[in-house]
N, C-alpha and C positions, 0 to 999 in steps of 0.2 A: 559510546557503545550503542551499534543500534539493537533496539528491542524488538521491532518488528520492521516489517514491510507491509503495508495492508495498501488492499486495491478495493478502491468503495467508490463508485462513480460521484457521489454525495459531499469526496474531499469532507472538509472538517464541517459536522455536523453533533446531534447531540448523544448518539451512539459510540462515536469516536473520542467528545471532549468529554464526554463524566464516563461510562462506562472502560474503557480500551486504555485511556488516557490512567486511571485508576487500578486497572486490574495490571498494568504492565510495571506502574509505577515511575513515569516518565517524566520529565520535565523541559524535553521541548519537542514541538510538532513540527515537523519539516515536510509541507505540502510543495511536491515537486512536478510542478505544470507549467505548460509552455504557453498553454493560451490564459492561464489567470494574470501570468504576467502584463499579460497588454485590456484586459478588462475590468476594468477599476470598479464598476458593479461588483463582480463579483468576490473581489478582491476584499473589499468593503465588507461584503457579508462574511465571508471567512475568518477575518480580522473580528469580528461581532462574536462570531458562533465559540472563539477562542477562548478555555479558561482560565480565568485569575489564578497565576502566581506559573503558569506553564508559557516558558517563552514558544513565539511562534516566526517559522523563517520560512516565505514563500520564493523560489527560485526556480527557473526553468530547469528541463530534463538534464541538460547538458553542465549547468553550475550546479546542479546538483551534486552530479557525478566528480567534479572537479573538488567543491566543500568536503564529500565520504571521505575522499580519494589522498585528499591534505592533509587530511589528522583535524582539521579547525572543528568538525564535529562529536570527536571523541570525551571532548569534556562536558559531553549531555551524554542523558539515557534518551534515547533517538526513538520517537517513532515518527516513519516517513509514510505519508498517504499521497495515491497517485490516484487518478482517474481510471485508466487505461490498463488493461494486462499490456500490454505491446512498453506501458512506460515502467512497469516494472521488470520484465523482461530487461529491458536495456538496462535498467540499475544495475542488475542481477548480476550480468553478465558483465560490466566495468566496474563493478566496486567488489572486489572480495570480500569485502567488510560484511555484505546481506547474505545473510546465513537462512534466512526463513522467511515466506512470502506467503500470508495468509490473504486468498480470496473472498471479501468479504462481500461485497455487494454490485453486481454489474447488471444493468435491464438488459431486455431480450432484445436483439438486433436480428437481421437477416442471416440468415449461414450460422447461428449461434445452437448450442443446445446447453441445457438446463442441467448441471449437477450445482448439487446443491438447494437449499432453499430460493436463494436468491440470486444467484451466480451463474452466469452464460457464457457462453466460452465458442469459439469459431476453432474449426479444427487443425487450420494456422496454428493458432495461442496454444493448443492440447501441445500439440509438435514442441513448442517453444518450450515450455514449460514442465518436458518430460526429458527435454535435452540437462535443463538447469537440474532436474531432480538427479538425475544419471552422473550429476557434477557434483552432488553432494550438497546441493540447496533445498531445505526444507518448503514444500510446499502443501497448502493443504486450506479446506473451505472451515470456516467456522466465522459465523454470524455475530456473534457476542462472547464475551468472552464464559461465562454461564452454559453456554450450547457444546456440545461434543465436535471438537475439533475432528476433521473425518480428511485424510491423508489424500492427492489427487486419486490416488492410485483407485483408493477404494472409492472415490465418489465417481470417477469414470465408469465402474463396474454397476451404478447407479443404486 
């Protein structure tokens, strides 16, 4: 079962492994990125940041998609962290299984604007992202899980 989608530029860090990891009640992290695959640094450090007694499965965007897609993930409570809006987007949209896509942490980029605390978004991603809500995918900004979840809709409205 997955439990969330969360998009945190950070991948698995200490907000994601004691707080999200704890409030969702999960027991395995599925960090799905195409470039941690080929960077063993940082690979390393994700595998560190992991905690005890929560399994952790790092795969690119596309076996990702193929593990949801199988059933082979069902026998976790699933939460999947991505770097990218554009990597959750592609989940969204080939796995029926991702029901809810919390925006949790992205820095500011060129062409991006700010809803949320922490959360940037290009007007691209807004597009993309109000296609999946139109489809029945919950999407929406909350920081921790303690802070007030706030719907795209409403945080567009700023």
């Amino acid at each position: 079962m997955i439990a969330l989608l969360r998009v945190d530029h950070r991948l698995l860090h200490g907000q994601i492994a004691y707080s999200w990891v704890t409030y969702l009640g999960v027991n395995c992290i599925l960090i799905a990125n195409d470039g941690v695959m080929n960077d063993a640094l940082r690979k390393a450090a994700i595998e560190l940041a992991k905690p005890n007694g929560i399994k952790l499965v790092i795969k690119g965007i596309n076996d990702s998609i193929k593990a949801i897609n199988s059933g082979v993930t069902d026998k976790y409570k699933l939460l999947i962290v991505v770097e990218k809006t554009d990597d959750a987007i592609t989940l969204a949209k080939n796995c029926d299984r991702i029901k809810e896509i919390d925006l949790g942490n992205i820095k500011d980029r060129e062409g991006a604007k700010q809803i949320g605390l922490l959360f940037n978004i290009t007007e691209d991603e807004e597009l993309k992202l109000k296609e999946l809500v139109d489809s029945g995918v919950k999407v929406g900004v909350q920081r921790l899980p303690e802070d007030k979840y706030v719907s795209l809709e409403n945080s567009l409205r700023g």
